[in-house]
C-alpha positions, 0 to 999 in steps of 0.5 A, spaced: 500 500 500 505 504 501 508 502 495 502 505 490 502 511 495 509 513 493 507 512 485 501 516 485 504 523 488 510 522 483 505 522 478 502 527 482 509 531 481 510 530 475 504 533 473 505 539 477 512 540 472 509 538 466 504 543 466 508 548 469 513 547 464 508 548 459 504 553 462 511 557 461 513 555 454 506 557 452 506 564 455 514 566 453 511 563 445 506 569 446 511 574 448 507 575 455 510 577 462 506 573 468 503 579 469 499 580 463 498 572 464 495 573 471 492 579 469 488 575 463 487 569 467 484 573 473 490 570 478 496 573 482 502 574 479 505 570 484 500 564 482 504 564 476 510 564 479 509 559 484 505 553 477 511 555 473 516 554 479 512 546 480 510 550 488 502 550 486 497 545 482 493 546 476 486 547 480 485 554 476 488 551 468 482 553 464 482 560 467 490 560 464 489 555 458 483 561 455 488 566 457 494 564 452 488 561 448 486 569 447 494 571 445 495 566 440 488 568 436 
């Protein structure tokens, strides 16, 4: 039991950094600071910050995906 606790929160983990990662990627493509990705997204720029560092989850990534989604239009 253990065992499978210890896998899934490295999947949990390696989800954190992907969509970091990718949060990242996306908003440096669209030439955009944090602060106008939080601004769009209606977060704080230390939110950002802390998604793009892999310190916070993905609970608000429809809010960032319709940002970015807005600047590649």
């Amino acid at each position: 039991m253990l065992r499978s606790l210890v896998g899934s929160e490295m999947c949990i983990r390696d989800s954190i950094k992907v969509f970091g990662i990718n949060v990242k990627k996306y908003r440096v493509s669209c030439n955009m600071f944090q602060e106008k990705l939080a601004e769009k997204s209606n977060l704080h720029t230390t939110y950002i910050s802390a998604i793009e560092c892999f310190r916070r989850n993905k609970d608000n990534q429809l809010s960032i995906f319709k940002s970015i989604s807005f600047f590649e239009e």
